[in-house]
PDB file of N, H, CA, C and O in Angstrom:
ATOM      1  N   UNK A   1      48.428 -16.339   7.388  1.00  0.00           N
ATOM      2  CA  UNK A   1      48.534 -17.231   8.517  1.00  0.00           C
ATOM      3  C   UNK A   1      47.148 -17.512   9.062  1.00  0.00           C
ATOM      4  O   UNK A   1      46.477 -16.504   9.280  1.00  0.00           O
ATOM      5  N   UNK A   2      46.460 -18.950   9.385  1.00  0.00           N
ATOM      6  H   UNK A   2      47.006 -19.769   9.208  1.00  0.00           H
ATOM      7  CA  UNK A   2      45.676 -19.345  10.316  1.00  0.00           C
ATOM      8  C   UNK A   2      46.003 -19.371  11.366  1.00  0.00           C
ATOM      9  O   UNK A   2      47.127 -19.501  11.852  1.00  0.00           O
ATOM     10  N   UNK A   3      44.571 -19.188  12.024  1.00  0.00           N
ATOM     11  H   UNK A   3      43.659 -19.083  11.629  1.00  0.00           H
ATOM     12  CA  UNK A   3      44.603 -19.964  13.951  1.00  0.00           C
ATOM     13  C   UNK A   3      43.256 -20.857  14.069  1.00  0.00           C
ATOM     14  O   UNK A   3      42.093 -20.534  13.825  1.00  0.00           O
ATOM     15  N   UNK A   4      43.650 -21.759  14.403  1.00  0.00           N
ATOM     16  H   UNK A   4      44.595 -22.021  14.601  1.00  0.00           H
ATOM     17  CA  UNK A   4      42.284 -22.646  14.354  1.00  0.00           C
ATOM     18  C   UNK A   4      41.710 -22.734  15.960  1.00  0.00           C
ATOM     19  O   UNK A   4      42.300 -22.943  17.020  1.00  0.00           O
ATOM     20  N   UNK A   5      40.342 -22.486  15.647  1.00  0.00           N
ATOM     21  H   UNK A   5      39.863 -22.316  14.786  1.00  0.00           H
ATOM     22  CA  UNK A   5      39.964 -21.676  17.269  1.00  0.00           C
ATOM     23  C   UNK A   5      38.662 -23.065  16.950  1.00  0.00           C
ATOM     24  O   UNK A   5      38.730 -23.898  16.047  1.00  0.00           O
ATOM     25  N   UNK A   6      37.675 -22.952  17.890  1.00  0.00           N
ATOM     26  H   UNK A   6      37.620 -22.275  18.624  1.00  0.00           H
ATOM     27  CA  UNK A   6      36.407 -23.564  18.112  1.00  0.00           C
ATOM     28  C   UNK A   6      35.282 -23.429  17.280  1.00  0.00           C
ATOM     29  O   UNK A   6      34.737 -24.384  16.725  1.00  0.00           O
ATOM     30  N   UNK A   7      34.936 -22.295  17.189  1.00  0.00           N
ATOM     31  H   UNK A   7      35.378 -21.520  17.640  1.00  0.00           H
ATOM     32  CA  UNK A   7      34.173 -20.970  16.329  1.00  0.00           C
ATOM     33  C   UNK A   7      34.454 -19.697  16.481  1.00  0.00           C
ATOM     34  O   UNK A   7      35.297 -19.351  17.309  1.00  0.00           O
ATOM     35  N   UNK A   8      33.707 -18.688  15.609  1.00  0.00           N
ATOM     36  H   UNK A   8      33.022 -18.968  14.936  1.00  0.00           H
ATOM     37  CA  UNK A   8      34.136 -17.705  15.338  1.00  0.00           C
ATOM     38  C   UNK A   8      33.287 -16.730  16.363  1.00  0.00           C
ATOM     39  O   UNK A   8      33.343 -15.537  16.663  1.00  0.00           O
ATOM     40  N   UNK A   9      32.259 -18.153  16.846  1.00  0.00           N
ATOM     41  H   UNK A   9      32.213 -19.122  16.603  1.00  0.00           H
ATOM     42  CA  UNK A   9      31.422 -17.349  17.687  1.00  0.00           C
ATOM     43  C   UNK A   9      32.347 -16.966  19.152  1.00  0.00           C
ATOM     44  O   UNK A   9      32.368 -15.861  19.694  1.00  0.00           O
ATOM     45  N   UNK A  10      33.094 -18.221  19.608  1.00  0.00           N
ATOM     46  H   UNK A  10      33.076 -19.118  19.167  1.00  0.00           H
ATOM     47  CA  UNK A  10      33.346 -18.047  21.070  1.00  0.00           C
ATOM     48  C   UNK A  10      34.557 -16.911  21.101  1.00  0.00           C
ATOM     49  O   UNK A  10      35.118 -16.579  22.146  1.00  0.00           O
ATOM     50  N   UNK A  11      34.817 -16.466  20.028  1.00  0.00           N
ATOM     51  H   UNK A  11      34.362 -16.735  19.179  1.00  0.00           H
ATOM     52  CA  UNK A  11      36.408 -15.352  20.025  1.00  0.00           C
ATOM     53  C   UNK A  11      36.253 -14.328  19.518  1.00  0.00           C
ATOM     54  O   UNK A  11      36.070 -14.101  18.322  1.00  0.00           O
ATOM     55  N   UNK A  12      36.326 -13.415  20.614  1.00  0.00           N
ATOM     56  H   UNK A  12      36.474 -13.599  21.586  1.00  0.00           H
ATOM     57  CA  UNK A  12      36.225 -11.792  20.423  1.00  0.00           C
ATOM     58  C   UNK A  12      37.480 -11.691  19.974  1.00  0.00           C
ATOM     59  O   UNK A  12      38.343 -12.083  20.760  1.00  0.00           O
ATOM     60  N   UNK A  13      37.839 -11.274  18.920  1.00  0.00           N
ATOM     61  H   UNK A  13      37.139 -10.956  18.282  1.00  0.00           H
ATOM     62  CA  UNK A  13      39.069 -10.789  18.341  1.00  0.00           C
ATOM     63  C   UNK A  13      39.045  -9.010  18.171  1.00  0.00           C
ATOM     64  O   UNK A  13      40.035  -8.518  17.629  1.00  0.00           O
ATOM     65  N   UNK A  14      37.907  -8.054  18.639  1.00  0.00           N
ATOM     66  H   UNK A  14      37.103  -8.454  19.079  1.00  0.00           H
ATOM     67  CA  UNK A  14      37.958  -6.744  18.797  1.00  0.00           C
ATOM     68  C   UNK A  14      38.958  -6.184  19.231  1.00  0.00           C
ATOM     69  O   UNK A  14      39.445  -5.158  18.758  1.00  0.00           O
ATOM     70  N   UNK A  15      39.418  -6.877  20.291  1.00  0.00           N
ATOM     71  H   UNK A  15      39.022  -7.711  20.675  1.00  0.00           H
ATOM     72  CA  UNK A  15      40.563  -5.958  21.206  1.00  0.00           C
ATOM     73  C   UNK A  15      42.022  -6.144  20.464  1.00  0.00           C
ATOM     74  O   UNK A  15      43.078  -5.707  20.923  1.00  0.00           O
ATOM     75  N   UNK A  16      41.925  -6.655  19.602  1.00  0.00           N
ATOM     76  H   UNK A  16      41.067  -7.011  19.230  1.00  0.00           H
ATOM     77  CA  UNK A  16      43.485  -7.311  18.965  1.00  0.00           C
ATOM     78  C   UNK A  16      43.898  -6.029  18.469  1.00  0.00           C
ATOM     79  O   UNK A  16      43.147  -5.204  17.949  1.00  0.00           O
ATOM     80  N   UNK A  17      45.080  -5.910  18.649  1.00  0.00           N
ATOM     81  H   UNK A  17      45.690  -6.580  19.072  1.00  0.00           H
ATOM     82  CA  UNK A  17      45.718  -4.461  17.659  1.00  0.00           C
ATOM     83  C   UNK A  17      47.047  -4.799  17.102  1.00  0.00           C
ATOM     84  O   UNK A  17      47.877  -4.152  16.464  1.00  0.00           O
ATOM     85  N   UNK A  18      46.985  -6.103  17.574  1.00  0.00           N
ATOM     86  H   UNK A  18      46.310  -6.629  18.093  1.00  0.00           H
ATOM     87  CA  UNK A  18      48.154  -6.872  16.083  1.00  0.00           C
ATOM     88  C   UNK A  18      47.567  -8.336  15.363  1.00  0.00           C
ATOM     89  O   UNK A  18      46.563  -8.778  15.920  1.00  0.00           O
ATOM     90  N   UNK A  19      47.922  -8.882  14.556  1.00  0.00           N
ATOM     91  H   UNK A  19      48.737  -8.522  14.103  1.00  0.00           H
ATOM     92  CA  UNK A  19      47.168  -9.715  14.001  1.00  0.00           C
ATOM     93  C   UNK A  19      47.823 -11.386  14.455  1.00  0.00           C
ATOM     94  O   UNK A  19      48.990 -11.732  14.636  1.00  0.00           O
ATOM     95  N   UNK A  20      46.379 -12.279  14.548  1.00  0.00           N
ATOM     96  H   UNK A  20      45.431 -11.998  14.401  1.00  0.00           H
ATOM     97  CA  UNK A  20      46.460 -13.393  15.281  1.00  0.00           C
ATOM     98  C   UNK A  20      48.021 -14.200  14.229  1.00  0.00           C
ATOM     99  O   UNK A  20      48.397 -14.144  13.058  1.00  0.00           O
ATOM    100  N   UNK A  21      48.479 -14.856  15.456  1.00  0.00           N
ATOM    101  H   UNK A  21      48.173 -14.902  16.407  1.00  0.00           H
ATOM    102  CA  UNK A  21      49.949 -15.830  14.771  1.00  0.00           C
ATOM    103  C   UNK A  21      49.325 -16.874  15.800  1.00  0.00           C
ATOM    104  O   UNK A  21      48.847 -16.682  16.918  1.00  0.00           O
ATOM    105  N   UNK A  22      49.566 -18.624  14.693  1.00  0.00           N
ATOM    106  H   UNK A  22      49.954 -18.781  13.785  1.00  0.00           H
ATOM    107  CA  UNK A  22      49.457 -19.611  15.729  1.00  0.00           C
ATOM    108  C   UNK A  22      50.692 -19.609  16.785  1.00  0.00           C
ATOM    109  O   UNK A  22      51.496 -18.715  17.051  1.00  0.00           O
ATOM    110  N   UNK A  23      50.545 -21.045  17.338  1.00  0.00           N
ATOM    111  H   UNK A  23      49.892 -21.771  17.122  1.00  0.00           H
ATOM    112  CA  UNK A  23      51.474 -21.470  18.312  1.00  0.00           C
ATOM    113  C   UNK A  23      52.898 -21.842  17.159  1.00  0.00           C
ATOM    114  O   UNK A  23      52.692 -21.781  15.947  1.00  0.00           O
ATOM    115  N   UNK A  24      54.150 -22.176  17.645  1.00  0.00           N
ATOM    116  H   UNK A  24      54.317 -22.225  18.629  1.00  0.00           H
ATOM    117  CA  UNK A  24      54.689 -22.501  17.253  1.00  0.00           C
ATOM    118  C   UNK A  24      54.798 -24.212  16.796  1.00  0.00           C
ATOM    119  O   UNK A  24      54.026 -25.047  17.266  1.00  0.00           O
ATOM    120  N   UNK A  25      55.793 -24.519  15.897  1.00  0.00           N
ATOM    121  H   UNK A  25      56.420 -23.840  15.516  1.00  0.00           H
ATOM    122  CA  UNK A  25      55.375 -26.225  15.357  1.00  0.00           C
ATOM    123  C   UNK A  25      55.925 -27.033  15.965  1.00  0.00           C
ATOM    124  O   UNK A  25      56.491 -26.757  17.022  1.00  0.00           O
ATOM    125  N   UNK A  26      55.897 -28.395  15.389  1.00  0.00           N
ATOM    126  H   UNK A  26      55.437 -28.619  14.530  1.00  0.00           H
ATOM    127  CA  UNK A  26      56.353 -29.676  16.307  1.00  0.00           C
ATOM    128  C   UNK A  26      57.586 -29.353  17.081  1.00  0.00           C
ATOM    129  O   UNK A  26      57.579 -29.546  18.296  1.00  0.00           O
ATOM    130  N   UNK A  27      58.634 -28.883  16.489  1.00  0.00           N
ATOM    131  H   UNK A  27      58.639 -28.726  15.502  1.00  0.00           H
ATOM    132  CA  UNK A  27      59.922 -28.757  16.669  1.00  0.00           C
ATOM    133  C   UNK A  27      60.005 -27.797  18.552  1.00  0.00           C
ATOM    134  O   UNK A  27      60.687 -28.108  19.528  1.00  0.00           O
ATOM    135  N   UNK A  28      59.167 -26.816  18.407  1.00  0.00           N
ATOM    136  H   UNK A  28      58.613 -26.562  17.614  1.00  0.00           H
ATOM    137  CA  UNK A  28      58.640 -26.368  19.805  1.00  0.00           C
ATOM    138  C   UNK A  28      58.212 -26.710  20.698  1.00  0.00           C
ATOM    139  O   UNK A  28      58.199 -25.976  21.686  1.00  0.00           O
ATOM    140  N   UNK A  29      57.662 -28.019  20.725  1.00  0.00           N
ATOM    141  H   UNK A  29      57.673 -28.616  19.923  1.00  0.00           H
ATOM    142  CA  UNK A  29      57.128 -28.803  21.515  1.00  0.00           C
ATOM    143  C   UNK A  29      57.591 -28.989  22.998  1.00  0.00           C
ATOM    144  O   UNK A  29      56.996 -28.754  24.050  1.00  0.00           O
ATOM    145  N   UNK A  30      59.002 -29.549  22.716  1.00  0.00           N
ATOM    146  H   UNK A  30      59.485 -29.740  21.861  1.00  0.00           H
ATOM    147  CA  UNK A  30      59.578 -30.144  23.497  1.00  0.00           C
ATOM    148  C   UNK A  30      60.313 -28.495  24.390  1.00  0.00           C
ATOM    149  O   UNK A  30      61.154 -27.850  23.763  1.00  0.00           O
ATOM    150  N   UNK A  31      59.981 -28.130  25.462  1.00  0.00           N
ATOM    151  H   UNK A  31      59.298 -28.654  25.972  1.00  0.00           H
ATOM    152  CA  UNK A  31      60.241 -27.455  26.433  1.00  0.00           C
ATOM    153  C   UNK A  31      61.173 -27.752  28.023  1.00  0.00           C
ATOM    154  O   UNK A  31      60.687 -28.637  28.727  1.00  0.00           O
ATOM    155  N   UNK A  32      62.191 -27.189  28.453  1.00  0.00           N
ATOM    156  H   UNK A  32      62.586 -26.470  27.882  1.00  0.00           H
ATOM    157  CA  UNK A  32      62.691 -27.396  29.861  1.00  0.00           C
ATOM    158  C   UNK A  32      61.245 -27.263  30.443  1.00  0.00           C
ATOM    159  O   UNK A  32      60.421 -26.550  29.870  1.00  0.00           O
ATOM    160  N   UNK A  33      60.941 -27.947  31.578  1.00  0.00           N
ATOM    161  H   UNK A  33      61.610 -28.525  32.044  1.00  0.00           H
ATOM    162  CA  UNK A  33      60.063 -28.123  33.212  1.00  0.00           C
ATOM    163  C   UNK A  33      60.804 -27.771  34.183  1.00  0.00           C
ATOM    164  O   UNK A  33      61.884 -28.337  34.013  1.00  0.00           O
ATOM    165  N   UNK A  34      60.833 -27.016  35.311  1.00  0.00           N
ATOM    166  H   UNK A  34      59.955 -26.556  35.449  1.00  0.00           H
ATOM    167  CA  UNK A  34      61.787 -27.069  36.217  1.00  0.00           C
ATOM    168  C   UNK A  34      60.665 -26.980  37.439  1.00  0.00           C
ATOM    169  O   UNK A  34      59.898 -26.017  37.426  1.00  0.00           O
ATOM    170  N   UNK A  35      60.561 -27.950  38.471  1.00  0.00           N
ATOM    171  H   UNK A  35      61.183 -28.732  38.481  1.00  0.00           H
ATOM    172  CA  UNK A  35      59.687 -27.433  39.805  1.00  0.00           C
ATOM    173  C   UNK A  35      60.850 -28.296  40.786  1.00  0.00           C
ATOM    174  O   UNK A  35      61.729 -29.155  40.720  1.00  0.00           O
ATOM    175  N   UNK A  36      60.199 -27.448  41.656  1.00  0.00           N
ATOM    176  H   UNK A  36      59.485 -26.750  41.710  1.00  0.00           H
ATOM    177  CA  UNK A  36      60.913 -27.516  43.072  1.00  0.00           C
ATOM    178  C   UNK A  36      60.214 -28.288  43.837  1.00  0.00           C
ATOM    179  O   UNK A  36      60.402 -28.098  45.039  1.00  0.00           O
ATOM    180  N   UNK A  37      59.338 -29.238  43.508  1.00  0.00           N
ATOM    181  H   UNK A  37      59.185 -29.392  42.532  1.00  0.00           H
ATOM    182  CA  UNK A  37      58.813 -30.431  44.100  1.00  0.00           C
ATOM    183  C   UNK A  37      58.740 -31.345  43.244  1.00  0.00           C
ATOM    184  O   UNK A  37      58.935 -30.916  42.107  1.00  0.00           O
ATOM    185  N   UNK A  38      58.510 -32.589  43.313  1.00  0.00           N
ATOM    186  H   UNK A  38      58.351 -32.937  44.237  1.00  0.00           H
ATOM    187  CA  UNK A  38      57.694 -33.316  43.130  1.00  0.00           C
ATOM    188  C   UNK A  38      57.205 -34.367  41.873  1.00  0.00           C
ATOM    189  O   UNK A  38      57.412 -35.540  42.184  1.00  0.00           O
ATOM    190  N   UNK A  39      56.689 -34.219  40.720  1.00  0.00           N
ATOM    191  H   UNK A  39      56.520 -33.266  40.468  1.00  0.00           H
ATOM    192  CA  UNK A  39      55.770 -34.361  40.015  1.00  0.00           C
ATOM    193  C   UNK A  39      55.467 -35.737  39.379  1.00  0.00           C
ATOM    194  O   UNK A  39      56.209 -36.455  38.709  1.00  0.00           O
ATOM    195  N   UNK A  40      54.167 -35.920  39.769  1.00  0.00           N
ATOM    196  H   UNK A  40      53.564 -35.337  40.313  1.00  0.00           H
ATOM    197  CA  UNK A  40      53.716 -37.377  39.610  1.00  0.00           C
ATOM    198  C   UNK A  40      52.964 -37.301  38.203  1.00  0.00           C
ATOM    199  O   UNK A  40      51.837 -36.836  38.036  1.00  0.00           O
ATOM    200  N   UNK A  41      53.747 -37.812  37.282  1.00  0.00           N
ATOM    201  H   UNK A  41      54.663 -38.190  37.419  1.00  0.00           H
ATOM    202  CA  UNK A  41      52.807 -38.401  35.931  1.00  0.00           C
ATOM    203  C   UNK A  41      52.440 -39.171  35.650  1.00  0.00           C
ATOM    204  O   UNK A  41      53.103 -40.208  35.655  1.00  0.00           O
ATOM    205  N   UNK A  42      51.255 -39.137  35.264  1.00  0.00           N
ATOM    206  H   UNK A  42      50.716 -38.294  35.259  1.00  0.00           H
ATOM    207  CA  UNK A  42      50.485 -40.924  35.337  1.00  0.00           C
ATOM    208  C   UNK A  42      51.579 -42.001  33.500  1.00  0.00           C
ATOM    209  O   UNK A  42      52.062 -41.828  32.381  1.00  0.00           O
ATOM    210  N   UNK A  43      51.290 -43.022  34.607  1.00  0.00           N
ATOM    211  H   UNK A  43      50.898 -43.163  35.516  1.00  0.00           H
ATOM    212  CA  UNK A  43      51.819 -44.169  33.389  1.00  0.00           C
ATOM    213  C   UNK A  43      51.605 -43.776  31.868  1.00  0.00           C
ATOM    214  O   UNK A  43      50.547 -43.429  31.342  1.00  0.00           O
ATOM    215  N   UNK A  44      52.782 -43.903  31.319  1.00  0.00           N
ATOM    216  H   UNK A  44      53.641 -44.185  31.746  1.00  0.00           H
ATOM    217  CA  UNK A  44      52.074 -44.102  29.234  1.00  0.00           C
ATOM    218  C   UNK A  44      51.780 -42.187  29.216  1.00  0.00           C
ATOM    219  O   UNK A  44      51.300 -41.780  28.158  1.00  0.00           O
ATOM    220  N   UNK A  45      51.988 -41.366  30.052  1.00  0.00           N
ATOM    221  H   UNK A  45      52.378 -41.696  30.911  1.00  0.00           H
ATOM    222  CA  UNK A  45      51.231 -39.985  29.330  1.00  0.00           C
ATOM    223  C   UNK A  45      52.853 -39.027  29.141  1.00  0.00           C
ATOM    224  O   UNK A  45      53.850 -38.809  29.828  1.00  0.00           O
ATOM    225  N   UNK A  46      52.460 -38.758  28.104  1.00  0.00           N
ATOM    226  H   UNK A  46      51.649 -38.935  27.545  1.00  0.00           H
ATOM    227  CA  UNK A  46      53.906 -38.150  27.370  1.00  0.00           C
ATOM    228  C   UNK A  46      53.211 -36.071  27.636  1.00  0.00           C
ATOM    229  O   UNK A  46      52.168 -35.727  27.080  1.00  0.00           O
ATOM    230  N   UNK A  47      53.868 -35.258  28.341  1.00  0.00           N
ATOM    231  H   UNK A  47      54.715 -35.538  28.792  1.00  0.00           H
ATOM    232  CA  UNK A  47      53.902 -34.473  28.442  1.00  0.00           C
ATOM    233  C   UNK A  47      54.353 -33.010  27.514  1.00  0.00           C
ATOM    234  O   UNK A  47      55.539 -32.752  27.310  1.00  0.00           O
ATOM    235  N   UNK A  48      53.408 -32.268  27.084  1.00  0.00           N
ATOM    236  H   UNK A  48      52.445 -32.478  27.249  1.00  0.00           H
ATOM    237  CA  UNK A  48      54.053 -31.273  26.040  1.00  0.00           C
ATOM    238  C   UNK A  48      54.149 -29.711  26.452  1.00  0.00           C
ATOM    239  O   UNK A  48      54.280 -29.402  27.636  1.00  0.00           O
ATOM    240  N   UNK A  49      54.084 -28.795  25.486  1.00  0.00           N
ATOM    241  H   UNK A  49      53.978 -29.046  24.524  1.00  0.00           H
ATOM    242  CA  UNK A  49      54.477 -27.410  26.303  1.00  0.00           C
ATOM    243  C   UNK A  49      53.059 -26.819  26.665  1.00  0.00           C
ATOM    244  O   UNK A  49      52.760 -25.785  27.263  1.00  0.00           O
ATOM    245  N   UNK A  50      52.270 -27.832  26.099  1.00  0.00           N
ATOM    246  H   UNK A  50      52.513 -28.672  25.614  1.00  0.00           H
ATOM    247  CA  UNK A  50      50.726 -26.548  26.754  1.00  0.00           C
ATOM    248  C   UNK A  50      49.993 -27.511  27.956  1.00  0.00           C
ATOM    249  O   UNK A  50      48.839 -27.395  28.367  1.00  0.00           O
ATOM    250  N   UNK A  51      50.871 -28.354  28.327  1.00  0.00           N
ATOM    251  H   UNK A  51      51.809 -28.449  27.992  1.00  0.00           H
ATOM    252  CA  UNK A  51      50.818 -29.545  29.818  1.00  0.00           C
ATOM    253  C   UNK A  51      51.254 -28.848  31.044  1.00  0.00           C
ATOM    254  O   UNK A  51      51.097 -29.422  32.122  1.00  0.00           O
ATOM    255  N   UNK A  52      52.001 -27.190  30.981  1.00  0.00           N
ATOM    256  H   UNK A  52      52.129 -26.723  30.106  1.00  0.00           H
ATOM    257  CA  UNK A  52      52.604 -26.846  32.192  1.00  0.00           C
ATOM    258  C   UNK A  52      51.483 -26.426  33.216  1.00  0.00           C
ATOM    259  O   UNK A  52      51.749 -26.458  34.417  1.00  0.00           O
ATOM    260  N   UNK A  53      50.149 -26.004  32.749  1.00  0.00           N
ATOM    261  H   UNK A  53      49.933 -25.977  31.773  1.00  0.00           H
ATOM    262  CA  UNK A  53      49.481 -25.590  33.642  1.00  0.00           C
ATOM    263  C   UNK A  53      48.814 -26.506  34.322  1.00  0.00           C
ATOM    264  O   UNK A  53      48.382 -26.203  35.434  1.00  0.00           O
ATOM    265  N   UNK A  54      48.580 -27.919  33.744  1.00  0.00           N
ATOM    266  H   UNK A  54      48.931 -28.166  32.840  1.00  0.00           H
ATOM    267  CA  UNK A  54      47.580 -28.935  34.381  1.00  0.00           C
ATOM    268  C   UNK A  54      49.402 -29.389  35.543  1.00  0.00           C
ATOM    269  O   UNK A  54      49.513 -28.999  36.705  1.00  0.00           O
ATOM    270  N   UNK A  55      50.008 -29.839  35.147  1.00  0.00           N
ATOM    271  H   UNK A  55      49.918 -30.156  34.203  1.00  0.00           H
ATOM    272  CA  UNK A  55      51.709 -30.007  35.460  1.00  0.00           C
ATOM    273  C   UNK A  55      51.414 -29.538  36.649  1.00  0.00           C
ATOM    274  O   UNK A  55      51.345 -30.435  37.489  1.00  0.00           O
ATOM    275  N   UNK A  56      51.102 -27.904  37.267  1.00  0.00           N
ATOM    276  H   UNK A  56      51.158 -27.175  36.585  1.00  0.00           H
ATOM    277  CA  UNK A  56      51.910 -27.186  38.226  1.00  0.00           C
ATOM    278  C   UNK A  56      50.362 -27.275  39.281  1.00  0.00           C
ATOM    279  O   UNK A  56      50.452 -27.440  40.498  1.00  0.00           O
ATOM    280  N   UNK A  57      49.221 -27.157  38.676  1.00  0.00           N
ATOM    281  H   UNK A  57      49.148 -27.024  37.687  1.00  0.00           H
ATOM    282  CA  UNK A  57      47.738 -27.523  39.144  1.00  0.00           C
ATOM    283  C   UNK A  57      47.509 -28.555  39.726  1.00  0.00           C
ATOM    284  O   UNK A  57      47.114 -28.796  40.867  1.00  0.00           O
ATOM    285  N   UNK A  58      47.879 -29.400  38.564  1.00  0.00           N
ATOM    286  H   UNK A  58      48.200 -29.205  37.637  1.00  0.00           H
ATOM    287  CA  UNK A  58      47.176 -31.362  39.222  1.00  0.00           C
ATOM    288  C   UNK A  58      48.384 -32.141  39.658  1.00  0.00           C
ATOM    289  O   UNK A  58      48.158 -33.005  40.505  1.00  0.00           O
ATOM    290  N   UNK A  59      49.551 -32.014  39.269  1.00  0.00           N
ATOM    291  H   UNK A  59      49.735 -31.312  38.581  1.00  0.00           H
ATOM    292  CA  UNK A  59      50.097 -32.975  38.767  1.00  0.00           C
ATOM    293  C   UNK A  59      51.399 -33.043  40.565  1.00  0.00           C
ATOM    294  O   UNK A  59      51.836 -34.057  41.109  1.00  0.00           O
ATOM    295  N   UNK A  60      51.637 -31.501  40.988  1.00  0.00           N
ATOM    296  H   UNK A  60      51.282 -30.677  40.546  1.00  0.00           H
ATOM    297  CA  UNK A  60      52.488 -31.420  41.959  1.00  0.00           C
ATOM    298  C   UNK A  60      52.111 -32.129  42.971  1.00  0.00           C
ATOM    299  O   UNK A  60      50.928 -32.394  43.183  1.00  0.00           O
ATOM    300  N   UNK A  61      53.196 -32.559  43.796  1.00  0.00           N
ATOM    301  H   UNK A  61      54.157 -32.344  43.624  1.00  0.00           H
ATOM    302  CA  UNK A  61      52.793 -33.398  44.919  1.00  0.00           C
ATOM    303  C   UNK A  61      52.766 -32.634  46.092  1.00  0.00           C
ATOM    304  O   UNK A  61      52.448 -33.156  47.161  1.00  0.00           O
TER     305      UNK A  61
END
C-alpha cells in the first residue's frame, strides 16, 4: 500500500507503530454533515469528506 504525502522530508513517520494505510476511495467520499446552524456554501463548490473542517471553521454562519 501507498500514501502519497508532499516529501519524505516534511513526515516524521518514527512514531508510527502500525503501518501507513491511505484514505479511503471515491466511493467514501460522499459523507452525512449534520450542524445545528447554518451553512453558507459558495456558488458551483461541491463539498467532500475532508471539507468538514474548513465547513465547521469558515463556512458556519
Amino acid at each position: 500500500s501507498k500514501v502519497i504525502g508532499t516529501s519524505p522530508e516534511r513526515h516524521d513517520l518514527s512514531g508510527l507503530t502500525e503501518p501507513l494505510r491511505s484514505h479511503g476511495g471515491i466511493t467514501e467520499q460522499r459523507v452525512p454533515m449534520i450542524a445545528n446552524r447554518p451553512i453558507s456554501v459558495p456558488e458551483g463548490r461541491t463539498l467532500r469528506n475532508f471539507d468538514v473542517f474548513d465547513v465547521a471553521l469558515n463556512l458556519v454562519l
